[in-house]
C-alpha positions in Angstrom: -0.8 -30.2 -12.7 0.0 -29.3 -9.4 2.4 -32.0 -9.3 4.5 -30.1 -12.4 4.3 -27.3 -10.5 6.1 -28.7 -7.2 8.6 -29.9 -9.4 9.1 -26.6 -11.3 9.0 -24.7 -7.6 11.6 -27.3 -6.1 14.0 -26.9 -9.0 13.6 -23.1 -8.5 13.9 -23.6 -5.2 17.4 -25.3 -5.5 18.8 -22.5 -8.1 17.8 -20.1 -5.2 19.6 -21.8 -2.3 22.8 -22.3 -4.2 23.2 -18.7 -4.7 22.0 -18.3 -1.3 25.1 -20.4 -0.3 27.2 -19.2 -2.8 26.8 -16.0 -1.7 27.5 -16.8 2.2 30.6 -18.8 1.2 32.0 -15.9 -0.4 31.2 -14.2 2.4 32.5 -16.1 4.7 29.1 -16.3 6.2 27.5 -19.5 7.4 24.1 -20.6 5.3 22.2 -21.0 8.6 22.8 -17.2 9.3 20.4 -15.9 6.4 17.1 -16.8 6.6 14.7 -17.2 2.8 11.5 -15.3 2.8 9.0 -16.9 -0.1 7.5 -13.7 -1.3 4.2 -14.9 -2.7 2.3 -12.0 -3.8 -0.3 -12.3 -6.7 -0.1 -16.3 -6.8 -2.3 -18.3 -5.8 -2.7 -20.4 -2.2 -2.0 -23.8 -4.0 1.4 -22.2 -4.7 2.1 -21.2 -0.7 0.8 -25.1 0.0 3.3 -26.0 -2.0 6.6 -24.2 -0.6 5.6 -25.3 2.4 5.8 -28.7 1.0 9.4 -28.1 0.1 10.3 -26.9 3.6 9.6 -23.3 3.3 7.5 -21.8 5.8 8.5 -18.3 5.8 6.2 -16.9 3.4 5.5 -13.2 2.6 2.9 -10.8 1.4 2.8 -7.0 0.0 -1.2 -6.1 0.6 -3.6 -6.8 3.1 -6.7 -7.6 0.9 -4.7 -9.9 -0.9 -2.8 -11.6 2.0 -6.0 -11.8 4.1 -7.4 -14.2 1.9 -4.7 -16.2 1.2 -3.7 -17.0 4.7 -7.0 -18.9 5.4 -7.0 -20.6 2.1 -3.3 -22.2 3.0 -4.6 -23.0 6.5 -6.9 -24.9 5.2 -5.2 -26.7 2.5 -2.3 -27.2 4.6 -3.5 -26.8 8.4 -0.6 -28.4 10.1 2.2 -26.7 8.4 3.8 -24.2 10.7 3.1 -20.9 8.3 5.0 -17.6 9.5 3.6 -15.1 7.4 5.2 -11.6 7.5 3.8 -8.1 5.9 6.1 -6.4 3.5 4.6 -4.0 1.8 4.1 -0.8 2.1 0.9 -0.4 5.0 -1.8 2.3 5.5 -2.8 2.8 9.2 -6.2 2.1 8.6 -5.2 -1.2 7.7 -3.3 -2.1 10.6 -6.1 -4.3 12.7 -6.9 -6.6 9.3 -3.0 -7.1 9.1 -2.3 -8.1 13.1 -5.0 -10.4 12.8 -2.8 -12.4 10.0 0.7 -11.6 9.9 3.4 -12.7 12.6 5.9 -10.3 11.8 5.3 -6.7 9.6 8.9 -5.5 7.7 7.6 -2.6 6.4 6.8 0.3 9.2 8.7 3.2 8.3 6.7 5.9 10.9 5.7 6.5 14.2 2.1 7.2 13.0 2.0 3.6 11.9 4.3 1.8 14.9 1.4 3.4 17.0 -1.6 2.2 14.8 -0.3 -1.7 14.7 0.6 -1.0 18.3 -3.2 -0.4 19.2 -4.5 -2.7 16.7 -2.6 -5.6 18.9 -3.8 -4.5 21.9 -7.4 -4.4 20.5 -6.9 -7.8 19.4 -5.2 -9.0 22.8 -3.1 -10.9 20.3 0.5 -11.9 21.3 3.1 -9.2 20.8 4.0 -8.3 17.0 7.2 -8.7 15.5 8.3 -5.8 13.6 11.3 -4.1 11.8 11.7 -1.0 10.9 11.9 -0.1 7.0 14.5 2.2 5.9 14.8 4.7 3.0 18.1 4.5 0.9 16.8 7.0 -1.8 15.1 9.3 0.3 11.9 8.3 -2.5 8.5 8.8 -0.5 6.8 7.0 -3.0 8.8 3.9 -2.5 8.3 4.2 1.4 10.9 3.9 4.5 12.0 6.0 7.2 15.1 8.5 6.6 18.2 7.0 8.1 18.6 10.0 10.1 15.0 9.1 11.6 15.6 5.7 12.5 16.6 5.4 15.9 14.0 7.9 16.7 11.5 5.4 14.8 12.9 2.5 16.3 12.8 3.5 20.3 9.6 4.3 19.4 8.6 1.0 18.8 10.6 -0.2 21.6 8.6 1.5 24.1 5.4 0.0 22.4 3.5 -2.5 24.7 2.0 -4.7 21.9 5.5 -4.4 19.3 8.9 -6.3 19.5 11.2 -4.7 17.3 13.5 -7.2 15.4 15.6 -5.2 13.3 15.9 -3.1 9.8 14.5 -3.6 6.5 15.2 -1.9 3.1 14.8 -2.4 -1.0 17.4 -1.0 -3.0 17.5 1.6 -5.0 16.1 1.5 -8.9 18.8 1.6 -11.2 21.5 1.6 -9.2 24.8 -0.1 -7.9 22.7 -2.1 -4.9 26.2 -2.4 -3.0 27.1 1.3 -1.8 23.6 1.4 -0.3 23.2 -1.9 1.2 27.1 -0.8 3.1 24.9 2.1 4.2 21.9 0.0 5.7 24.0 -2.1 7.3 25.9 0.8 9.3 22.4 2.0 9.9 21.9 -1.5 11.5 24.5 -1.7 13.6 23.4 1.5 15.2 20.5 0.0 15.7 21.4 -3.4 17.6 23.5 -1.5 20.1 21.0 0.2 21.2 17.8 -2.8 20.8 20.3 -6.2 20.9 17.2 -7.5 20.4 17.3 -6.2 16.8 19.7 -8.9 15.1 17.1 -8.8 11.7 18.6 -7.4 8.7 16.1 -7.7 5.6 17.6 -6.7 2.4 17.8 -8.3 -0.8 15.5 -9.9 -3.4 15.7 -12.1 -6.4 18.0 -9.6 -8.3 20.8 -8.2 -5.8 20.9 -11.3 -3.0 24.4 -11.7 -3.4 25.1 -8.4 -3.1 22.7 -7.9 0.4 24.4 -10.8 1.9 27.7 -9.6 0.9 26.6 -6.8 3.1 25.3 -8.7 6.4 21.7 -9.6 5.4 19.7 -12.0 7.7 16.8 -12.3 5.2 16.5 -12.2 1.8 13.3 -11.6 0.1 12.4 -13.9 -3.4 9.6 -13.7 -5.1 10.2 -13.7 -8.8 13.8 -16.7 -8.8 11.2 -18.8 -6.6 7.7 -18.6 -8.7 8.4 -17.0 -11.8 7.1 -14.1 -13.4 3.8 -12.5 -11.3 1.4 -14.8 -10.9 -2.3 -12.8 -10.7 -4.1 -10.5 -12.8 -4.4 -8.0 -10.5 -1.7 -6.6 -8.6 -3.0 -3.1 -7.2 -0.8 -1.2 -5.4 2.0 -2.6 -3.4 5.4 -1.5 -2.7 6.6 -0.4 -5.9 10.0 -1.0 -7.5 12.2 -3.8 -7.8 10.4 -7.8 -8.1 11.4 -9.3 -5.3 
């Protein structure tokens, strides 16, 4: 079985990278500037093992409890595969030392409130520094999560000052039920804003199984797939998360 499954994940896998390249050739982007994030939410570990068998080691998550588990279950079916797992869902402070203690890189901080929880959680943990991006709003939607634009760089020289955070850019999801394009322009001016004042933050996450094309039309570094890599959701139960589009 799990043999039928690598070979259904690698021929997903290949559909995905040529849009992927597709997309940067009309672009007149180069295939090594975007960067594919497995999102792997409600399936199992053996799935993760896998991807990393087919060369994918970017892999992502949406909740802690879930996530948690999951990262020591691929350790230990795949211990020498070099695993960066990154948070990108939406995050409740009190969550914030469970997540440092798994995830090299959290997408999804969209307040001050929570830059300074993760930021003390790392420091309790006397872990190495956290990569983190800042998530933007581009439907002003609470419910959906993100930072208001016109909050962003007051968000994101927060985290700058942090001692235990290392800002690497801007995330967003589009919004439901909508042309993706006008608002992924929007992100991306928000963006550049933000890398002249960090140069450090060169990370532009936007774009999921639906609207990739689109995102990197629009200067995306990493793309998000979930649903094009491993099919329809994988796990009974899904909880909360960040809602809206499959990624």
């Amino acid at each position: 079985m799990s043999e039928d499954r690598k070979a259904q994940l690698a021929r997903a896998l290949e559909r995905v990278e040529a849009r992927v390249r597709g997309a940067c050739e009309s672009a007149g982007r180069a295939r090594a500037e975007v960067r594919l994030l497995a999102v792997t939410k409600t399936f199992p570990a053996s799935d993760a093992a896998l991807l990393t068998d087919l060369g994918l080691t970017d892999l992502a998550e949406n909740r802690d409890q879930e996530a948690s588990v999951k990262v020591a279950e691929v350790g230990r079916l795949r211990p020498d595969a070099a695993v960066r797992w990154h948070m990108v869902g939406r995050l409740q402070r009190n969550k914030a030392r469970s997540v440092v203690r798994w995830a090299d890189e959290v997408q999804s901080v969209d307040s001050i409130r929570l830059a300074t929880a993760l930021d003390n959680a790392v420091l309790a943990e006397g872990r190495p520094k956290l990569d983190v991006l800042v998530q933007a709003s581009l439907d002003d939607d609470p419910a959906r999560g993100g930072c208001p634009l016109a909050e962003l760089d007051e968000l994101a020289a927060h985290i700058a000052r942090a001692g235990g955070l290392r800002l690497r850019g801007v995330m967003a999801v589009a919004p439901l039920g909508a042309d993706p394009g006008p608002a992924f322009e929007r992100l991306a001016r928000a963006a550049g804003r933000l890398r002249r004042d960090h140069p450090g933050a060169t990370e532009l996450s936007a774009g999921m199984s639906g609207d990739l094309e689109q995102a990197i039309r629009h200067g995306s570094t990493c793309v998000r797939v979930g649903t094009a890599l491993l099919g329809g959701r994988g796990l009974a139960s899904l909880g909360s998360g960040s809602p809206g589009r499959a990624p």
